[in-house]
N, C-alpha and C positions, 0 to 999 in steps of 0.2 A: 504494500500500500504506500501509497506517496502521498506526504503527507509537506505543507506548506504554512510558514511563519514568516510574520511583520517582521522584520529588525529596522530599530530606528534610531538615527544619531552614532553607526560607525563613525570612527575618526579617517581610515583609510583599508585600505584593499590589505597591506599586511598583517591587520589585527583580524581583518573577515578572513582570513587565510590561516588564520590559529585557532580562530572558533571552528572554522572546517573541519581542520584535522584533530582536536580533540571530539567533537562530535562525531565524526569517523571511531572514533577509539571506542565510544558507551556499545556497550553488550547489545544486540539485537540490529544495531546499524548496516543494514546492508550499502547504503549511497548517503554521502552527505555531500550538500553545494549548498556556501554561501555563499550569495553575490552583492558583491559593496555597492553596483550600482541602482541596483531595482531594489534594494536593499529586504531584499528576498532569501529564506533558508528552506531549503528544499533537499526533506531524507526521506529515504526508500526503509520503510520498516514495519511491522506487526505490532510494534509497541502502542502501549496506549497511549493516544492524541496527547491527556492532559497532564498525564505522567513523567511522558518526557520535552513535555512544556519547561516543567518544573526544574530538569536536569538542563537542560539546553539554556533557562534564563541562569543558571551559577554558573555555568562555563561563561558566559557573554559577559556575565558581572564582573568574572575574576579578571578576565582579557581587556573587557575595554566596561568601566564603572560607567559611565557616562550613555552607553546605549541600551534599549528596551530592546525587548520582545514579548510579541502576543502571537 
């Protein structure tokens, strides 16, 4: 299932590039794509929507304090 979140207030493409690859890293991840332009995250997984809401907003948080996800 492909599943798609807001990110709002990257600072730039390198820190979208870290939230990727640690989101790649969580259990259950089969695809992960941030894109710092459409400021779009977009993962291929089973997991539940709201579950890994929650894991996805502390990675964003620890990377870059300054941007949201919904």
């Amino acid at each position: 299932m492909k599943i798609t979140y807001k990110i709002k207030d990257l600072c730039c493409a390198h820190c979208a590039a870290k939230i990727e690859e640690a989101i790649a890293k969580l259990d259950g991840i089969e695809k992960a794509n941030v894109n710092f332009l459409s400021e779009k995250i977009t993962v291929e997984t089973e997991l539940d929507r709201q579950a890994l809401l929650v894991q996805i907003k502390d990675i964003a948080a620890k990377i870059e304090p300054e941007c949201t996800v919904e």
